[in-house]
Biopython code that builds the backbone (N, CA, C, O; Angstrom):
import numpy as np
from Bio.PDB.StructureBuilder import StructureBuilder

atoms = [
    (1, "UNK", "N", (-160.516, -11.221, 10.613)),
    (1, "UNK", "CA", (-160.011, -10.517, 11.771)),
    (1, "UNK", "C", (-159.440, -11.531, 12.764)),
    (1, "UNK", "O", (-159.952, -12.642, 12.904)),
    (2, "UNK", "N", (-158.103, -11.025, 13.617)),
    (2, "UNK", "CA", (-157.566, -12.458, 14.282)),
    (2, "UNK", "C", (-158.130, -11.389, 15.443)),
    (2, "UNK", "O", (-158.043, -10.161, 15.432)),
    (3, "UNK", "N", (-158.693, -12.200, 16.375)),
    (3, "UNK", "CA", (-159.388, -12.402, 17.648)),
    (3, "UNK", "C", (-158.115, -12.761, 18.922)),
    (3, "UNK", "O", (-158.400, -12.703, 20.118)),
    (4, "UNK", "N", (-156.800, -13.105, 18.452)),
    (4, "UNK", "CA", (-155.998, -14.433, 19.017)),
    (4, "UNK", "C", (-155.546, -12.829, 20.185)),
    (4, "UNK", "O", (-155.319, -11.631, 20.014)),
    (5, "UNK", "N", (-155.633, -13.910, 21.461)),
    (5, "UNK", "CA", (-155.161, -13.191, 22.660)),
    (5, "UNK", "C", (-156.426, -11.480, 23.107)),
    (5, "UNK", "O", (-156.172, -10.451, 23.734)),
    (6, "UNK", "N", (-157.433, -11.857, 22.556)),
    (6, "UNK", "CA", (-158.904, -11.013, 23.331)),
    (6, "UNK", "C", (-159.527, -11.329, 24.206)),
    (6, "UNK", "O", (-160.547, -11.947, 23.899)),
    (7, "UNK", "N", (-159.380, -11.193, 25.084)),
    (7, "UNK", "CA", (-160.214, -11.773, 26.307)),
    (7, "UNK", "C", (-161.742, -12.490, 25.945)),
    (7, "UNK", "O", (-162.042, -12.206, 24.785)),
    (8, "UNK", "N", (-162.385, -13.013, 26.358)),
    (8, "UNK", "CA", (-163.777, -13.628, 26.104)),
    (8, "UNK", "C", (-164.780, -12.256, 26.344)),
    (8, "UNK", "O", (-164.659, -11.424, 27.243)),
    (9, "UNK", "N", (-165.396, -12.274, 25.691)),
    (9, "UNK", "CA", (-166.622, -11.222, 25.739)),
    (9, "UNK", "C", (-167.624, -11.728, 27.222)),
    (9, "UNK", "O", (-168.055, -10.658, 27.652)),
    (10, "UNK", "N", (-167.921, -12.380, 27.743)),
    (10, "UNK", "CA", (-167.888, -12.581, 28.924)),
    (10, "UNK", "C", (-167.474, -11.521, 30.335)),
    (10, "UNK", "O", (-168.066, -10.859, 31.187)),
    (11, "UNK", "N", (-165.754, -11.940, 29.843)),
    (11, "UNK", "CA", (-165.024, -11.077, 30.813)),
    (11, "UNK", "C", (-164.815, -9.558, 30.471)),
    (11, "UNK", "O", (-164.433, -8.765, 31.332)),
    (12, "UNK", "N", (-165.194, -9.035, 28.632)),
    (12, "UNK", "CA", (-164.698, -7.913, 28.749)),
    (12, "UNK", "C", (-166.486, -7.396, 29.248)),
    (12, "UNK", "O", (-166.565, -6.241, 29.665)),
    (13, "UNK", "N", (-167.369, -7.940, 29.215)),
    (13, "UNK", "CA", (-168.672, -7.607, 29.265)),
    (13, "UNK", "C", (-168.939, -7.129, 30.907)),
    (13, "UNK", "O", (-169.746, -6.288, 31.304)),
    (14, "UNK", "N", (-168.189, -7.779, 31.540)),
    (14, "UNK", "CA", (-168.839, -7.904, 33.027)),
    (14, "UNK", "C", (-167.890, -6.346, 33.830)),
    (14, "UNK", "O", (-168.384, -5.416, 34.467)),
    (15, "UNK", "N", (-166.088, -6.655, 33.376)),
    (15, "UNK", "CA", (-165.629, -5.690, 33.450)),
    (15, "UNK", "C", (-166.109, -3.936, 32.797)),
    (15, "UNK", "O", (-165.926, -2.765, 33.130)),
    (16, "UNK", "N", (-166.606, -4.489, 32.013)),
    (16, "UNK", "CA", (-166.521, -2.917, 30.965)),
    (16, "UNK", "C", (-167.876, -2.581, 31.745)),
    (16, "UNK", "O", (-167.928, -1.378, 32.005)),
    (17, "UNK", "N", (-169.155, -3.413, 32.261)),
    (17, "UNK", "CA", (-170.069, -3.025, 33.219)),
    (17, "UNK", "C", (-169.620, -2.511, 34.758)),
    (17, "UNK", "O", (-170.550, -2.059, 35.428)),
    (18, "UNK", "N", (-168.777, -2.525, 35.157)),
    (18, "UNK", "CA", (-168.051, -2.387, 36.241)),
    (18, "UNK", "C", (-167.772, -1.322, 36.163)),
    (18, "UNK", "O", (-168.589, -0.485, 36.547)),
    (19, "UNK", "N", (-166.499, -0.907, 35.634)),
    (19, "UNK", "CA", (-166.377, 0.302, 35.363)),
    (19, "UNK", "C", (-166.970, 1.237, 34.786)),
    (19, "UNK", "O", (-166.741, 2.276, 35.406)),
    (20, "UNK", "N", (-167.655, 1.419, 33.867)),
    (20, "UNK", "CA", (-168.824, 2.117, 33.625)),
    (20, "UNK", "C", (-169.330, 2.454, 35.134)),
    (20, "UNK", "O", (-168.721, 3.471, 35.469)),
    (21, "UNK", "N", (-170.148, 2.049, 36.137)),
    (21, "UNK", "CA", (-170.854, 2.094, 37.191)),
    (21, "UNK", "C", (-169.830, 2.797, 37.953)),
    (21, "UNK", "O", (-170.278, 3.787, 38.532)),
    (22, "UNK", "N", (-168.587, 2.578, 38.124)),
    (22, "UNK", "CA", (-167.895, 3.057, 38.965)),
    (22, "UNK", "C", (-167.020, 4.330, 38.056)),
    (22, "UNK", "O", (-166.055, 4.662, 38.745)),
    (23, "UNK", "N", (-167.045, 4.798, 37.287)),
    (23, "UNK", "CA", (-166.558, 5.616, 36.397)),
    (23, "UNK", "C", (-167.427, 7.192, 37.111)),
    (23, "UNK", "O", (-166.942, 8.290, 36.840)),
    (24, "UNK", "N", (-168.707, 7.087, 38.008)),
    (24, "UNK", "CA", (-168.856, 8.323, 37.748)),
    (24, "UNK", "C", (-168.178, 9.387, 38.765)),
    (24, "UNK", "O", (-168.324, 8.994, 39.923)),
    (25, "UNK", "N", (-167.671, 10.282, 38.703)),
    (25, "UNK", "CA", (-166.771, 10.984, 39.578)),
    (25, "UNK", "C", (-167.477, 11.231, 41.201)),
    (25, "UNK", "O", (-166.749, 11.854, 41.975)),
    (26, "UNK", "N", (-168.242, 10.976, 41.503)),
    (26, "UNK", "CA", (-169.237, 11.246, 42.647)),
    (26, "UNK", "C", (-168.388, 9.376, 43.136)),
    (26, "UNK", "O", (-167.557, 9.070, 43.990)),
    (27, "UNK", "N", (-169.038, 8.667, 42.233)),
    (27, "UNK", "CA", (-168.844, 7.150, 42.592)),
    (27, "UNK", "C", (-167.529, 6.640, 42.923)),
    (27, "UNK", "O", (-167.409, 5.647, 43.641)),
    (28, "UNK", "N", (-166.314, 7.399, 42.335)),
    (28, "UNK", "CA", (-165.263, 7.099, 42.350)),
    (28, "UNK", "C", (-164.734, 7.543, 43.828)),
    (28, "UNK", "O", (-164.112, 6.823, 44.609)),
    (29, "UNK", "N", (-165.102, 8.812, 44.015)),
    (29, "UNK", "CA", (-164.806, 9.426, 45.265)),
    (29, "UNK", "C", (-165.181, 8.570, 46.425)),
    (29, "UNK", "O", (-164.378, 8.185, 47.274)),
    (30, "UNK", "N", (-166.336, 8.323, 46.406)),
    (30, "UNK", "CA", (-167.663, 7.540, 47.615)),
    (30, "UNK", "C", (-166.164, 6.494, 48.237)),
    (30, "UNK", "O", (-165.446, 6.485, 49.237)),
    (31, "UNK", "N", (-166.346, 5.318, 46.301)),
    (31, "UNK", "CA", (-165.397, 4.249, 46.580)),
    (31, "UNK", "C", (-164.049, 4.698, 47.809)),
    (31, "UNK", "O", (-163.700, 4.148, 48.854)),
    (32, "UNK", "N", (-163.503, 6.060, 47.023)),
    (32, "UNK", "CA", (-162.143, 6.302, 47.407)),
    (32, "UNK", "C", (-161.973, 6.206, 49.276)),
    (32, "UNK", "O", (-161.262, 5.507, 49.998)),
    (33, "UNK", "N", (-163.096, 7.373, 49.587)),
    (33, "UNK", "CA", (-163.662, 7.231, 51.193)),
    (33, "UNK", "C", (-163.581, 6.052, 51.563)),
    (33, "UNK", "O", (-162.585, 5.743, 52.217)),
    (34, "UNK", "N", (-164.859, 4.763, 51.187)),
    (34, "UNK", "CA", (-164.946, 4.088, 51.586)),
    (34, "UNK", "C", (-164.013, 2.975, 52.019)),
    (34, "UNK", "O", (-164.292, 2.192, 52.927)),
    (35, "UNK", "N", (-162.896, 2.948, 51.320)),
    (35, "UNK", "CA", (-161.656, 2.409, 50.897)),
    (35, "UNK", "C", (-161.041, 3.109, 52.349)),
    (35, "UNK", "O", (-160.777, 2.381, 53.306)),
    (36, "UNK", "N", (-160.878, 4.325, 52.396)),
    (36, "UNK", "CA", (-159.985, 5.062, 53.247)),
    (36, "UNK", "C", (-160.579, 4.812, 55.038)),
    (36, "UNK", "O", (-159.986, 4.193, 55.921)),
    (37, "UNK", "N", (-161.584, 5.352, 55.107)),
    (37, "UNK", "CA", (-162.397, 5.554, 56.567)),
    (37, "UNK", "C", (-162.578, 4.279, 57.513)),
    (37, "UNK", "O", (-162.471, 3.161, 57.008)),
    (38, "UNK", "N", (-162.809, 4.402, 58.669)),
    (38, "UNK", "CA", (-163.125, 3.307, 59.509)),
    (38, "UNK", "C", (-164.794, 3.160, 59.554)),
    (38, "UNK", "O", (-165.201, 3.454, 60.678)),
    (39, "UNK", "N", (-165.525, 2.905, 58.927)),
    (39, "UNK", "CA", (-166.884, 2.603, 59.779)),
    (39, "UNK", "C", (-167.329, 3.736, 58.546)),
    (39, "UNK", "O", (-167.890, 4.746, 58.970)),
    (40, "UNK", "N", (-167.161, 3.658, 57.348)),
    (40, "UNK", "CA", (-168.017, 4.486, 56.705)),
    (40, "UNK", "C", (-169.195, 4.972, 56.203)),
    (40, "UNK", "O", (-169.414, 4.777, 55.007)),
    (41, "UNK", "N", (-170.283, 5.773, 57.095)),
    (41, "UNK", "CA", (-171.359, 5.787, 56.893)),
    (41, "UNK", "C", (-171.928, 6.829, 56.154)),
    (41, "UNK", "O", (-171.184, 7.769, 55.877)),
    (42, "UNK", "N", (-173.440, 6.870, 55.664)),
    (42, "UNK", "CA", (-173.736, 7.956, 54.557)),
    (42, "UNK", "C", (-173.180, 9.328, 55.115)),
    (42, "UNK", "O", (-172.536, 10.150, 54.462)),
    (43, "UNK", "N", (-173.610, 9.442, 56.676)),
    (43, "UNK", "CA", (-173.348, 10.718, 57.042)),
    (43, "UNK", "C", (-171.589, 11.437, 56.702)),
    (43, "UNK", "O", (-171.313, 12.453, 56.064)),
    (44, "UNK", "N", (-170.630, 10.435, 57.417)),
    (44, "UNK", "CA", (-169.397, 10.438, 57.033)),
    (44, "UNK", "C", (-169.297, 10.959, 55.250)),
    (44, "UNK", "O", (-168.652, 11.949, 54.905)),
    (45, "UNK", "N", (-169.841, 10.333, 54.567)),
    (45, "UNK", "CA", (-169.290, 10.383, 52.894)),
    (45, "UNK", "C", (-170.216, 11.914, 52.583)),
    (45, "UNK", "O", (-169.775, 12.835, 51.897)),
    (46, "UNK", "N", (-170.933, 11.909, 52.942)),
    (46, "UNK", "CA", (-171.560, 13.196, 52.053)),
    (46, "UNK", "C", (-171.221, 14.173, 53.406)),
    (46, "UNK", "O", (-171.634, 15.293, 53.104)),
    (47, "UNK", "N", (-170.879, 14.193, 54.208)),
    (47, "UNK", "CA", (-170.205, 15.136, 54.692)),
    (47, "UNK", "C", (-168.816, 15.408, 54.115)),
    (47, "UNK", "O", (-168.514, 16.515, 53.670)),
    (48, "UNK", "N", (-168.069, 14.478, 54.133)),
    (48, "UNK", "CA", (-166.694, 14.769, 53.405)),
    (48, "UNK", "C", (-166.865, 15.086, 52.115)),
    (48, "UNK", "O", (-166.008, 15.813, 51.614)),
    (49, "UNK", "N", (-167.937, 14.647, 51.324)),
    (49, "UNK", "CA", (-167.948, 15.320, 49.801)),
    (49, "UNK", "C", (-168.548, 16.529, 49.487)),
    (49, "UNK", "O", (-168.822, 16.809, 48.320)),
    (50, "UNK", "N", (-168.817, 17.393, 50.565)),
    (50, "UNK", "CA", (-170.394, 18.236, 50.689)),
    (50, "UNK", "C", (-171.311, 17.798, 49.370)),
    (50, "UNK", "O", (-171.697, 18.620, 48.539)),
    (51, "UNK", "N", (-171.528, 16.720, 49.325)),
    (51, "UNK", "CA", (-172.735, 16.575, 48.528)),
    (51, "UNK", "C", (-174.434, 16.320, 49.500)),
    (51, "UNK", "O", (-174.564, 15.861, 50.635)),
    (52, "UNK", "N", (-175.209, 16.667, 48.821)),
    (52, "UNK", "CA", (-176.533, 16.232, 49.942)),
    (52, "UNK", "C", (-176.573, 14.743, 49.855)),
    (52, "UNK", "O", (-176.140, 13.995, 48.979)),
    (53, "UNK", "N", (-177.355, 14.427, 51.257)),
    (53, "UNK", "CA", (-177.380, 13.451, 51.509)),
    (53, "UNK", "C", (-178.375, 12.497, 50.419)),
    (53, "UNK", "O", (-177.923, 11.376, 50.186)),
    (54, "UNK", "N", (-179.215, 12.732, 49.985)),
    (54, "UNK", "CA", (-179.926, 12.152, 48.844)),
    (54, "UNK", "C", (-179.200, 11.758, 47.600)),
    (54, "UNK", "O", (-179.400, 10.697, 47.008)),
    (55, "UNK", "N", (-178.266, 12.763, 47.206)),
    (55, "UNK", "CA", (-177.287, 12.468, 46.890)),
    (55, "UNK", "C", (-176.850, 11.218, 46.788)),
    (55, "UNK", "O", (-177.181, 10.243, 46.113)),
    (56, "UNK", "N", (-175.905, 11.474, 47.726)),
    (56, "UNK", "CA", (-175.221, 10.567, 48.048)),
    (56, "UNK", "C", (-175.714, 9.032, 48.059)),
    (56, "UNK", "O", (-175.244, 8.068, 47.457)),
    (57, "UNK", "N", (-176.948, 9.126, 49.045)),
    (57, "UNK", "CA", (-177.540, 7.717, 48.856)),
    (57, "UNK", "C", (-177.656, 7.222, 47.412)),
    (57, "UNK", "O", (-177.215, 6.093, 47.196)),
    (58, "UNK", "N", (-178.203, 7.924, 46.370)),
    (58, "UNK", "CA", (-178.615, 7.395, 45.404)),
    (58, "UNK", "C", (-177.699, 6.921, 44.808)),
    (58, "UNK", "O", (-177.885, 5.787, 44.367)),
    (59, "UNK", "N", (-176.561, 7.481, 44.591)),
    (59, "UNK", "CA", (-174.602, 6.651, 43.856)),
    (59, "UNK", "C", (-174.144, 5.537, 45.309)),
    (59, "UNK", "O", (-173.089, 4.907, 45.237)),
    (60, "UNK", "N", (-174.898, 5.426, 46.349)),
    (60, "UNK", "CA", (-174.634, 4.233, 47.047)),
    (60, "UNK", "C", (-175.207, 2.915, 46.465)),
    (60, "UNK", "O", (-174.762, 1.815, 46.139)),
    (61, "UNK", "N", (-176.561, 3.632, 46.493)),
    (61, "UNK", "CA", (-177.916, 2.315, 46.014)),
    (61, "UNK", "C", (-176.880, 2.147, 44.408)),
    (61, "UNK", "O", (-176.644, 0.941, 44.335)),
    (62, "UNK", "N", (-176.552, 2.504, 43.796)),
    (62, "UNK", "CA", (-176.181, 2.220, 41.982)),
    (62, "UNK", "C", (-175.374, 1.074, 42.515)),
    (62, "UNK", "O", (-175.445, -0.137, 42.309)),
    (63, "UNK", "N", (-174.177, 2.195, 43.648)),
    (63, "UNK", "CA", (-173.060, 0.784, 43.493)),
    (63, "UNK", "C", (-173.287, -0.378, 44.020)),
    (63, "UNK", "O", (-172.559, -1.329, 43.736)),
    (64, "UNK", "N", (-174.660, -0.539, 45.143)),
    (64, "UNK", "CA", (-174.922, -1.730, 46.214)),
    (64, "UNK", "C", (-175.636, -2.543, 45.097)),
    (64, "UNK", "O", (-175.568, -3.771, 45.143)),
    (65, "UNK", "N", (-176.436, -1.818, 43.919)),
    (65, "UNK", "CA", (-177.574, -2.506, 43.106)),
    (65, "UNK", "C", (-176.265, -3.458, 42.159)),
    (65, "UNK", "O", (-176.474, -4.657, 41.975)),
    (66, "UNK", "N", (-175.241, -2.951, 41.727)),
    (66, "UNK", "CA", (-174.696, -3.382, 41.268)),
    (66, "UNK", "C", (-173.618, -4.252, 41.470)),
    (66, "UNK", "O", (-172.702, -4.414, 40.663)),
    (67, "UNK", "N", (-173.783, -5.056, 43.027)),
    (67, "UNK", "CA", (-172.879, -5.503, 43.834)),
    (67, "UNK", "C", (-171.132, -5.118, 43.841)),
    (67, "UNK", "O", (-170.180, -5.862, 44.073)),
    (68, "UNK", "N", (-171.175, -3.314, 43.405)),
    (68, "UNK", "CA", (-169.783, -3.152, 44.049)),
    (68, "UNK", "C", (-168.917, -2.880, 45.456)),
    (68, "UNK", "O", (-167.744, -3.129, 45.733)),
    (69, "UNK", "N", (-170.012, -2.251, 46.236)),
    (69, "UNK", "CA", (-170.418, -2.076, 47.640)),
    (69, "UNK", "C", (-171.693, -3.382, 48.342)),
    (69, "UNK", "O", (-172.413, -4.185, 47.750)),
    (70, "UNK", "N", (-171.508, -3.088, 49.815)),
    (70, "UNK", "CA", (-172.416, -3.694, 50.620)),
    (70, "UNK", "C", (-172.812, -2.839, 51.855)),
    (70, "UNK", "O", (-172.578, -1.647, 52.057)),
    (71, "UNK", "N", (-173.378, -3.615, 52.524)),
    (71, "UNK", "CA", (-173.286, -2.412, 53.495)),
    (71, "UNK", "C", (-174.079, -3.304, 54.675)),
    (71, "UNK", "O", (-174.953, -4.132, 54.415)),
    (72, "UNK", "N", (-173.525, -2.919, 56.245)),
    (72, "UNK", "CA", (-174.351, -3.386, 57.674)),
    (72, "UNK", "C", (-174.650, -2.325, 58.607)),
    (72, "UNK", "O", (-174.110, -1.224, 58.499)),
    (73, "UNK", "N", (-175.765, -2.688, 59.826)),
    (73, "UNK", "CA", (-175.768, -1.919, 60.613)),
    (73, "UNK", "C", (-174.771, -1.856, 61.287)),
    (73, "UNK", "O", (-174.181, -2.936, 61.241)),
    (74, "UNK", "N", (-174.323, -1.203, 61.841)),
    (74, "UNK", "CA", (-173.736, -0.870, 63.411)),
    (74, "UNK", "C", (-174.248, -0.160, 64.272)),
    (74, "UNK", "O", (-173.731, 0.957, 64.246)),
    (75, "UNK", "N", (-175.456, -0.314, 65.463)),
    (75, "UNK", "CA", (-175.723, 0.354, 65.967)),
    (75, "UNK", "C", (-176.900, 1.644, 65.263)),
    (75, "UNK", "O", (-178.026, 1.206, 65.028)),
    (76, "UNK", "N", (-176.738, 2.643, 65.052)),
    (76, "UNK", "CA", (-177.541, 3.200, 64.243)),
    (76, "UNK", "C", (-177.431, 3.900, 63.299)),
    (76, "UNK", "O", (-178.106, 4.870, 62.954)),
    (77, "UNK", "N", (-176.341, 3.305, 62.728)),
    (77, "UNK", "CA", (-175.826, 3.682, 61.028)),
    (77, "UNK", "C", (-175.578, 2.477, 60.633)),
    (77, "UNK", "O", (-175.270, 1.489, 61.300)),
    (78, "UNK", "N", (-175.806, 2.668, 58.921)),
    (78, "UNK", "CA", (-175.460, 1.829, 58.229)),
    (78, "UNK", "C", (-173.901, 1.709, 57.525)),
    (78, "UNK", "O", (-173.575, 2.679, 56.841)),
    (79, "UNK", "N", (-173.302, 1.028, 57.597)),
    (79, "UNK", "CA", (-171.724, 1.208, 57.460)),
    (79, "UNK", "C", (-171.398, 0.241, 56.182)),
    (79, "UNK", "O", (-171.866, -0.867, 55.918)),
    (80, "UNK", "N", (-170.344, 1.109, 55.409)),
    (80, "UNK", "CA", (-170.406, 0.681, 53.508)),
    (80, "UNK", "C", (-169.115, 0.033, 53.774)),
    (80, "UNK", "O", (-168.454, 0.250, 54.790)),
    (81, "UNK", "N", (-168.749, -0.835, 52.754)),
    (81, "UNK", "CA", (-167.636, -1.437, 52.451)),
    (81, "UNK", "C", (-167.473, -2.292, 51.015)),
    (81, "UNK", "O", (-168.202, -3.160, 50.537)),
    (82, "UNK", "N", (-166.046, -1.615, 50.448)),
    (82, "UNK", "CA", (-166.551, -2.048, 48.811)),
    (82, "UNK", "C", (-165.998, -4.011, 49.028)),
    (82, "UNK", "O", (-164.986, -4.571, 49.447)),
    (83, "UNK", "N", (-167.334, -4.471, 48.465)),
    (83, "UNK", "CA", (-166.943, -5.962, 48.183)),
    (83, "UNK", "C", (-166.903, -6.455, 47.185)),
    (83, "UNK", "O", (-167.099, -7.670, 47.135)),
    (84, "UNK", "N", (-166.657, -5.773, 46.085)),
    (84, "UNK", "CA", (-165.991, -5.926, 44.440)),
    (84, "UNK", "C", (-164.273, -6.472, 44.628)),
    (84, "UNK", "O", (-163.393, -5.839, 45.212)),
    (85, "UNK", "N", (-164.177, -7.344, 44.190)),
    (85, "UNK", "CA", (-162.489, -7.462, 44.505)),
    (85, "UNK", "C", (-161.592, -6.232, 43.554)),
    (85, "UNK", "O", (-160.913, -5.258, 43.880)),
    (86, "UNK", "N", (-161.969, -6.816, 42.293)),
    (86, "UNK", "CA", (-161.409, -6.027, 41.232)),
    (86, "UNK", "C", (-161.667, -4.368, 41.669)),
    (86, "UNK", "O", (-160.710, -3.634, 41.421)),
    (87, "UNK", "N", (-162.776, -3.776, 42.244)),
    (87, "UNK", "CA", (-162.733, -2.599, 42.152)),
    (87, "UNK", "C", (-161.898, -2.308, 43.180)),
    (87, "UNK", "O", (-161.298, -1.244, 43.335)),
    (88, "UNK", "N", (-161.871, -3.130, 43.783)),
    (88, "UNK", "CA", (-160.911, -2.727, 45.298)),
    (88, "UNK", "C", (-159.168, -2.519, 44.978)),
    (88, "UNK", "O", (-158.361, -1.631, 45.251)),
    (89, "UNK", "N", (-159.098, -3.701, 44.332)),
    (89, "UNK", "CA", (-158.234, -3.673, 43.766)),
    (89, "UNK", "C", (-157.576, -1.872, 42.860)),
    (89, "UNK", "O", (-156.608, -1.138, 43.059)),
    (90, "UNK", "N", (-158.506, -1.856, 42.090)),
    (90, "UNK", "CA", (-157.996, -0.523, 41.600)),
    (90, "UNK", "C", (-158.128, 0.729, 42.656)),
    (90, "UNK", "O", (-157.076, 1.368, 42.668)),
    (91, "UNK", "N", (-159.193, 1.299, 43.609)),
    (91, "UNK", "CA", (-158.919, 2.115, 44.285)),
    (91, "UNK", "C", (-157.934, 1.573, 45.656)),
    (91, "UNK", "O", (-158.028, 2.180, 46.723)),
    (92, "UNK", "N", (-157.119, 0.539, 45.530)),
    (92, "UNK", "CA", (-156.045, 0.538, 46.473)),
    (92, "UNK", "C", (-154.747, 0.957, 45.356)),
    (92, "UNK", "O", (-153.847, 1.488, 46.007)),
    (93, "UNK", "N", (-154.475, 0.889, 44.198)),
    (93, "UNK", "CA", (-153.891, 1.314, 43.595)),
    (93, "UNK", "C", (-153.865, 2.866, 43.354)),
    (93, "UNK", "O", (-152.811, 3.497, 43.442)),
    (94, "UNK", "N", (-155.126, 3.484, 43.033)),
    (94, "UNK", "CA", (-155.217, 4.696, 43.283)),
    (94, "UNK", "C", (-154.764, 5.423, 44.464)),
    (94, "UNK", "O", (-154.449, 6.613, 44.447)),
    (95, "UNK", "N", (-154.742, 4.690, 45.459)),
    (95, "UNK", "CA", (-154.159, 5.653, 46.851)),
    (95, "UNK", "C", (-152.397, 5.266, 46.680)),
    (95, "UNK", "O", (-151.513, 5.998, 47.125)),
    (96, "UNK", "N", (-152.173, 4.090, 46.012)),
    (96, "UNK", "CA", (-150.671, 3.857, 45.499)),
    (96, "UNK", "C", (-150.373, 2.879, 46.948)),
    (96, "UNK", "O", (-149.253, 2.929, 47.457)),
    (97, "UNK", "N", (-151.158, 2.246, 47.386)),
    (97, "UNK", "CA", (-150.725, 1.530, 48.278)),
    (97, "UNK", "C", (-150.561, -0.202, 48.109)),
    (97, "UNK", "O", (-150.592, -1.115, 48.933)),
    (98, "UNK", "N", (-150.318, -0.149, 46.179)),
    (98, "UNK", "CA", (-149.653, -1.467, 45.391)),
    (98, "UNK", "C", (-148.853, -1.516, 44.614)),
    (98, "UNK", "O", (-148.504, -2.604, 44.156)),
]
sb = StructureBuilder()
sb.init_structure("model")
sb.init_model(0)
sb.init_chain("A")
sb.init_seg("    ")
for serial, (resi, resn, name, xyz) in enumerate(atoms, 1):
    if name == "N":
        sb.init_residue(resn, " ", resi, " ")
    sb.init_atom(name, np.array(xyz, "f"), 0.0, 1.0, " ", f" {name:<3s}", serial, name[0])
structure = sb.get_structure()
């Protein structure tokens, strides 16, 4: 089998974990918000998704566990922001703003 021009299993390993995590339609959305909003906090995202708030937290914690998101206080919310390059990368493409 020629292998010639396959990326390293490495890189397809770390990517193909990436997306997977961010593949689930709840997760994709969160991202999409988070991407979009100023100051995006749980209340903000599961209000705009009507999903419950438990919800919601729990596809936060996946993507924070999985360093695609982060997140700080401000005052008395916690405010998300995706710090994945690559994923950023694709949901700025998704809004078509590349």
């Amino acid at each position: 089998m020629n292998t010639e021009g396959v990326c390293p299993d490495s890189i397809i390993n770390e990517y193909s974990k990436k997306l997977k995590v961010c593949g689930h339609p709840v997760r994709l959305k969160l991202l999409c918000l988070i991407a979009r909003k100023d100051d995006p906090c749980v209340t903000n995202l599961w209000t705009c998704l009507g999903e419950s708030q438990p919800v919601i937290s729990q596809h936060l914690a996946v993507l924070k566990e999985n360093g695609v998101v982060d997140s700080h206080i401000k005052g008395n919310k916690r405010i998300y922001c995706i710090v994945d390059d690559f994923m950023r990368e694709i949901i700025t493409k998704m809004h078509g703003e590349a």
